[in-house]
C-alpha positions as CSV (number, residue, x, y, z in Angstrom):
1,X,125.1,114.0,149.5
2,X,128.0,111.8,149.9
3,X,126.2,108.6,148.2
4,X,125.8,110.8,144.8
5,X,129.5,111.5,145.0
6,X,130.5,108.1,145.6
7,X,127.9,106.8,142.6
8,X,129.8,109.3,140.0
9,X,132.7,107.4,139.7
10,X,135.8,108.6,137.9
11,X,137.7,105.6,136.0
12,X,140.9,107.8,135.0
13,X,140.8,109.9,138.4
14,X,141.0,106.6,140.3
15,X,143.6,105.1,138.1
16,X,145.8,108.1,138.8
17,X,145.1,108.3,142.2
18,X,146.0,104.3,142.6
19,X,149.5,104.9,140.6
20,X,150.4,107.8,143.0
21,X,149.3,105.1,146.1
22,X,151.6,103.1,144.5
23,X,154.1,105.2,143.8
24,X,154.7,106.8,146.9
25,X,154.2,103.1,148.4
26,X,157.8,102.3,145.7
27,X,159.5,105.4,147.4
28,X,159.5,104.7,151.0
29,X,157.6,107.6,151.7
30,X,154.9,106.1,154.0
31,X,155.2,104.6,157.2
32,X,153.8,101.5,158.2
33,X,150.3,102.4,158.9
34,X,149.9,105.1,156.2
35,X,151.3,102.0,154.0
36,X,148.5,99.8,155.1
37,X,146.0,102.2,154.5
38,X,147.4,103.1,151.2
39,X,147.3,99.2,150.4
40,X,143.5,99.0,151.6
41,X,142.3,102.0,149.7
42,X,144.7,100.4,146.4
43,X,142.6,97.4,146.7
44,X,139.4,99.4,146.6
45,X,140.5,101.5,143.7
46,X,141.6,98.3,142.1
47,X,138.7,96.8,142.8
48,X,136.6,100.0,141.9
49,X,138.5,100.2,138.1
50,X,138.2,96.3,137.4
51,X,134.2,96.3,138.1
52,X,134.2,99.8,135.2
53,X,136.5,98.0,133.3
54,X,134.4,94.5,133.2
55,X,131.0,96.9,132.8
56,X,132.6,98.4,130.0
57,X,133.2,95.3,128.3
58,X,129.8,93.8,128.8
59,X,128.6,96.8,127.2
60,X,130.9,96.7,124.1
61,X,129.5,92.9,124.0
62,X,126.0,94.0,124.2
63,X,126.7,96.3,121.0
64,X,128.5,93.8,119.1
65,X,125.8,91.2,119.6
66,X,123.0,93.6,118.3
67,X,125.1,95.0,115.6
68,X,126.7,91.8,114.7
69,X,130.3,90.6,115.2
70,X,132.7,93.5,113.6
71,X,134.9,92.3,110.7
72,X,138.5,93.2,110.8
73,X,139.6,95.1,107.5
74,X,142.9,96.8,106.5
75,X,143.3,100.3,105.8
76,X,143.6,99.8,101.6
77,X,140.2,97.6,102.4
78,X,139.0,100.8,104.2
79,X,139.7,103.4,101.5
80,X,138.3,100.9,98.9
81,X,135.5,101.0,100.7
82,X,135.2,104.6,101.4
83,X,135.7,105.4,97.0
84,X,132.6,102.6,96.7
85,X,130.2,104.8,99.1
86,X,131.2,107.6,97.3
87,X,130.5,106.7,93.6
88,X,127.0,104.8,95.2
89,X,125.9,108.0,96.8
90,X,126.8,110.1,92.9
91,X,124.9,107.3,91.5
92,X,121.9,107.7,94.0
93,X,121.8,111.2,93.6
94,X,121.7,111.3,90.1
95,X,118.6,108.8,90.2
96,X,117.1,110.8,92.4
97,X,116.6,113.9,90.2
């Protein structure tokens, strides 16, 4: 049961847990040895959120590569845009009947 729990990982819960790590690492709270293990279970969240993060990305490339490459436009270009689809879809309606 364990190995399901460890499979669904959490990207925000284990950036939150790693800034309270280092947080309490900052204050002073933690003696040496609870320091060490605080640093070793840091570099596995670390490690953990960088392998989501890089998964993540490969997916948002995977996407843009079927879809094409995504064409920055400017919010006037956006509503311009947005007034078009809106006078195509009257016209289309209107051809339909």
């Amino acid at each position: 049961m364990s190995k399901k729990k460890d499979s669904a990982f959490n990207f925000e819960e284990s950036l939150a847990n790693l800034e309270s790590l280092v947080s309490a690492m900052e204050d002073g709270e933690l003696s040496l040895e609870e320091s060490l293990q605080a640093f070793e279970k840091g570099i596995r969240l670390t490690r953990e959120c960088q392998a989501a993060l890089q998964k993540a990305e490969q997916t948002v490339q995977i996407l843009i590569d079927e879809n094409g490459s995504p064409e920055p436009i400017s919010f006037d270009a956006a509503n311009a845009v947005d007034a078009n689809a809106v006078d195509d879809s009257a016209v289309d309606n209107s051809e339909a009947q």
